[in-house]
C-alpha positions in Angstrom: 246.6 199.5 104.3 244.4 201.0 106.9 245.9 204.1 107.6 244.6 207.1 106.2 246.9 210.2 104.6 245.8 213.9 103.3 247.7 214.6 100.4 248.6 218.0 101.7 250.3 216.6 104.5 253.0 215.2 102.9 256.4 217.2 102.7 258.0 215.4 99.5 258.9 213.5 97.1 260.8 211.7 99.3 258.5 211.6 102.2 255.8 210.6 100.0 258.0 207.4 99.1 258.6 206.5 102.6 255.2 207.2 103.1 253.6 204.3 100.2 252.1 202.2 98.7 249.1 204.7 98.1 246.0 202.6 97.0 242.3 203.4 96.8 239.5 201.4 98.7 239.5 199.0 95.8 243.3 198.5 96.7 244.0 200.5 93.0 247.7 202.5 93.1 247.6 206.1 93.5 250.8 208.2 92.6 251.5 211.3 94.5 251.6 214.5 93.1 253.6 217.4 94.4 252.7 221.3 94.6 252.5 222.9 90.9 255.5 225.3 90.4 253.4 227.2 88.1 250.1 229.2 89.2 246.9 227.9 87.3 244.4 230.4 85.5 243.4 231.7 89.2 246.5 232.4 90.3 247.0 230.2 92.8 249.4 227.0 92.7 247.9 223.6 92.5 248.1 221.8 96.0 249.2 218.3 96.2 246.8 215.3 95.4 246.8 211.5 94.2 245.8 210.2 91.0 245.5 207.1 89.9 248.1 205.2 87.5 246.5 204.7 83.8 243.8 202.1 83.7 245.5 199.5 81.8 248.3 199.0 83.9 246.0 197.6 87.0 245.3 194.4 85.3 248.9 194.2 85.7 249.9 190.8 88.4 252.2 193.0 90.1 251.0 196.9 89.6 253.7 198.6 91.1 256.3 196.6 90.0 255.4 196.5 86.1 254.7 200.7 86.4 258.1 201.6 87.7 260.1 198.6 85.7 258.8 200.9 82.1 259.5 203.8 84.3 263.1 202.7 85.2 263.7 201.5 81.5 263.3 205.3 80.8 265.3 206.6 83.3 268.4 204.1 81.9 268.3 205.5 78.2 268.5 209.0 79.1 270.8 208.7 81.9 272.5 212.5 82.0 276.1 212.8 82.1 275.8 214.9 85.5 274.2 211.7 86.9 276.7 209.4 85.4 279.6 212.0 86.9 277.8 212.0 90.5 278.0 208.8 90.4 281.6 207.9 89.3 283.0 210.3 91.9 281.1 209.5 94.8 282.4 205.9 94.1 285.9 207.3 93.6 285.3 209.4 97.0 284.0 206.8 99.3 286.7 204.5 98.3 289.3 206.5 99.1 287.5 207.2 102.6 287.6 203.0 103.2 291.4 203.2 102.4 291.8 205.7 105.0 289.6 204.3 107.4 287.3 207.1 108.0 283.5 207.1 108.9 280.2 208.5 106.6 277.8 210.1 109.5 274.5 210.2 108.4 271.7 211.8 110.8 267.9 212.4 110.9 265.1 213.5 112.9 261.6 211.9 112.1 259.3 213.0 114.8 256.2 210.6 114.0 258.8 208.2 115.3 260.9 209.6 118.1 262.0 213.1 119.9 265.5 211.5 119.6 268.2 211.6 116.8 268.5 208.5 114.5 272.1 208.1 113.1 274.6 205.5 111.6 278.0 205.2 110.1 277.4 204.5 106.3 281.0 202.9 106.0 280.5 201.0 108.9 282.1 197.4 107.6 281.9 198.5 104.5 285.3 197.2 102.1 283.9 197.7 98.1 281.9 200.5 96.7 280.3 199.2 92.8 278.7 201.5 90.9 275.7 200.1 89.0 275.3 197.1 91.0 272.8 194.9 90.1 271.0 192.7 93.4 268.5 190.0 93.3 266.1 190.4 95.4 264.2 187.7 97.0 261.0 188.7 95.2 261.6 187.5 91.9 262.9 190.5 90.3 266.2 192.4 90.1 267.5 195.8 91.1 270.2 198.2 90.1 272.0 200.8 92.5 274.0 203.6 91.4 276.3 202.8 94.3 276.5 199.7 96.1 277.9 199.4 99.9 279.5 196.0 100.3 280.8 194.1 103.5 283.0 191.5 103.7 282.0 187.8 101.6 279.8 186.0 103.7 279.9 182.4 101.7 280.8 183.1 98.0 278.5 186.7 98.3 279.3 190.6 99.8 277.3 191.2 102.1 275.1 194.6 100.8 275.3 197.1 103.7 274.0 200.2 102.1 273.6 202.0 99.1 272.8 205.1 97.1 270.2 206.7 94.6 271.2 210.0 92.4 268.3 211.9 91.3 268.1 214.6 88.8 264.7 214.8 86.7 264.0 211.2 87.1 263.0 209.7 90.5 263.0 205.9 91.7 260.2 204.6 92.5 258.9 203.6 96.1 258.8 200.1 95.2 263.0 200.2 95.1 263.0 201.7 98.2 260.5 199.7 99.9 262.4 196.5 99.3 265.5 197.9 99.6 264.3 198.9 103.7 263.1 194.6 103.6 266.3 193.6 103.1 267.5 195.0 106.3 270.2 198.2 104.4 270.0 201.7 104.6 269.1 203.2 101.2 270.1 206.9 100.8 269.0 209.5 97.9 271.1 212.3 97.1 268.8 214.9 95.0 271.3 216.7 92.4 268.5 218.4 90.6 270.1 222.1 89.6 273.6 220.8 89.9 276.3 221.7 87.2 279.3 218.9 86.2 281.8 221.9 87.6 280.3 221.4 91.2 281.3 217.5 91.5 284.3 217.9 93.5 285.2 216.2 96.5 283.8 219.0 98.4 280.5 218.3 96.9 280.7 214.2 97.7 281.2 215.2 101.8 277.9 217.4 101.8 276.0 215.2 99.5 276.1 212.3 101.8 276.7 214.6 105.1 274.0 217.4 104.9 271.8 218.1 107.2 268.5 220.5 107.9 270.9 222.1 110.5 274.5 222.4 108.1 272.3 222.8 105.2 273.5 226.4 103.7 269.4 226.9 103.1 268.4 224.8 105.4 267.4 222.2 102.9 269.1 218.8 103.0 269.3 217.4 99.4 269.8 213.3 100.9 267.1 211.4 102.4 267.7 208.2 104.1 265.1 205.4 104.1 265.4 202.0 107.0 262.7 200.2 108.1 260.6 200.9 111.2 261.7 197.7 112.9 265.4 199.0 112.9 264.6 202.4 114.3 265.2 201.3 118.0 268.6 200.5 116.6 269.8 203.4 115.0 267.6 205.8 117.3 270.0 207.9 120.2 268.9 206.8 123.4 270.7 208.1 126.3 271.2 205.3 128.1 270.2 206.3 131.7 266.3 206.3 129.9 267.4 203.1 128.0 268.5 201.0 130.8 267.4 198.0 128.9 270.5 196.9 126.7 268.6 194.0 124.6 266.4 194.1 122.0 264.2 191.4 120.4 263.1 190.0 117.0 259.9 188.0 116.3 259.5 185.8 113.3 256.1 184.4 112.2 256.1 182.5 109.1 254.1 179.5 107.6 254.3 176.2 109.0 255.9 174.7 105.8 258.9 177.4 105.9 259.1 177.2 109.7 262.1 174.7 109.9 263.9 176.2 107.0 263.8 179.8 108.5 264.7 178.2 111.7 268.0 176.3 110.2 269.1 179.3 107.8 269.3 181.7 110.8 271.6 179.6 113.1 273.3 179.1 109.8 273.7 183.2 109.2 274.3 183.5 113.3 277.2 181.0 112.6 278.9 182.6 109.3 278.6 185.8 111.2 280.5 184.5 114.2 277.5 185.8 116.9 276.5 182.3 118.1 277.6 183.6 122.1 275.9 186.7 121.1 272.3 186.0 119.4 270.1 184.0 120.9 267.3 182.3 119.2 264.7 180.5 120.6 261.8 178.3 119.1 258.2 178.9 120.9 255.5 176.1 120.7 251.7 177.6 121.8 250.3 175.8 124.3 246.7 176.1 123.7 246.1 174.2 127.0 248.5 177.3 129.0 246.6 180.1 130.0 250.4 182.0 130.2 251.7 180.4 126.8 248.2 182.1 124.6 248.7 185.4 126.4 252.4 185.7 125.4 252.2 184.7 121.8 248.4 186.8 121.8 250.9 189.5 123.0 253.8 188.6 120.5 251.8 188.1 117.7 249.7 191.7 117.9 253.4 193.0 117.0 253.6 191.3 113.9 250.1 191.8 112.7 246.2 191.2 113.4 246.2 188.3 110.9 249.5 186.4 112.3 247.5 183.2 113.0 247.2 182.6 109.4 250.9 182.5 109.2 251.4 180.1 112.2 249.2 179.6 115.4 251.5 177.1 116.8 255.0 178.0 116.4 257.1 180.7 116.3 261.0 182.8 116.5 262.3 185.0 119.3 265.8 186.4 118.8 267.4 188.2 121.4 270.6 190.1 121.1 272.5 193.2 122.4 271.8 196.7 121.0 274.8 196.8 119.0 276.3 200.6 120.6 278.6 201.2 118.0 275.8 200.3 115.5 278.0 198.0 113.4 277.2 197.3 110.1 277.0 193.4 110.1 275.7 193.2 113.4 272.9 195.1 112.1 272.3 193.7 109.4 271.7 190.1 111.2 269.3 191.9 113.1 267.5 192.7 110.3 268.3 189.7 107.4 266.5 187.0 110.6 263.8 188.6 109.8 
């Protein structure tokens, strides 16, 4: 929470909830607020700004989480029947594209990341699609997706590979979203603000979950797709005489007390997944007496964080695996769920 944001500088909505948690110095939660449409008393339109969330919700134990859970109870009672329509056909759609075999292209460019495209196929593995699918999350509360993306059962569970948010009026919170990029799955939003029950068509599914700045009739794309940072170098379209180097690693740094049980359920996902030959996962011990073994974990550990000592200063995970070129869904989501 060190890095510092003008409110003007952000483009969205949905760039504002990639962009969070907002918080004060005194670590308070700060929503924030788009352009006015309407002109004030001047004339002039009100720019963008944060303000804070009422007062009696920061005594809150989890702030964000208690704000959006009333907001989210609101957006379930008055759920509009162009939603509930969106929602049914997109299911009805993207089924009938699993059945046929066919691929969901999705494509961005963020350039605070990369000069390169980052893309992925949002069927990839997938073999369900639930509408209102409700996921526990590891973080002691639930969720519920309009549209769910499931892979094959991995033990007695589907595998969640993706899904999808329809907004109209009502937006989900960043807090959604923010877990939803933890847990290792792209999370799309498809904005259908304006749009009447006669558009939902099949033509309408394609270009809702297709569009782009460049195909966009207006050149505004009405989906936004969130993943986390740490899977950009995965999704991201490097020509491969610049990326010569076909691996890619994973560090884990957690508390001593969890260490072994990390350790154990990752060889036990590697297994279930059937990529024992091609993930490998080591165990490294610090040798505080080796010179080379503090310079590789000081180096190591700088990627996970300044304070990663407090996690573990004597042990922790490297995973090393192949860039998965076709950017399949499971694969990925290995990557991703070891860590």
């Amino acid at each position: 929470m060190k890095d510092e944001i003008d409110a003007i500088n952000i483009k969205s909505h949905s760039d504002s909830r990639k962009l969070g948690p907002f918080v004060t110095e005194n670590k308070l939660p700060l929503v924030w607020v788009n352009w006015s449409k309407d002109p004030n008393v001047n004339g002039n339109k009100r720019k963008p700004y944060f303000r804070n969330y009422p007062e009696s919700r920061h005594t809150s134990k989890n702030k964000f989480y208690s704000i959006e859970e009333e907001l989210n109870d609101k957006i379930k009672s008055s759920e509009s029947e162009t939603h509930k329509e969106c929602r049914n056909k997109l299911q009805s759609y993207l089924t009938s594209l699993i059945n046929e075999k066919q691929s969901v292209k999705w494509c961005f460019l963020d350039k605070t990341i990369s000069d390169f495209t980052i893309s992925g196929d949002l069927l990839s593995e997938v073999e369900v699609v639930e509408t209102n699918y409700k996921y526990k999350t590891p973080y002691s509360f639930d969720y519920e997706f309009d549209i769910a993306l499931l892979g094959r059962k991995i033990s007695k569970e589907r595998i969640l590979l993706g899904a999808i948010e329809i907004e109209k009026t009502h937006k989900f919170g960043f807090l959604k979203m923010l877990i939803s990029k933890t847990l290792g799955f792209p999370l799309i939003s498809i904005n259908i603000d304006g749009l009447e029950l006669e558009d939902i068509n099949d033509d309408w599914c394609n270009k809702s979950i297709s569009e782009t700045t460049n195909n966009s009739e207006d050149g505004l794309r009405r989906n936004y797709v969130y993943i986390h940072n740490s899977l950009y170098p995965v999704y991201t379209n490097i020509p491969s005489d610049i990326r010569k180097d076909k691996k890619h690693q994973f560090l884990v740094f957690c508390y001593k007390e969890k260490f072994d049980r990390v350790y154990d359920n990752i060889k036990t996902l590697r297994n279930l997944l059937n990529l024992s030959e091609e993930v490998l996962i080591q165990p490294v011990t610090i040798n505080p007496n080796e010179q080379t073994s503090i310079s590789a974990s000081e180096n190591e550990g700088s990627l996970a964080g300044h304070d990663w000592k407090k996690y573990n200063d004597e042990r922790y995970l490297r995973i090393t695996l192949s860039v998965p070129s076709g950017k399949n869904g499971l694969y990925i989501s290995f990557s991703f769920i070891s860590c």
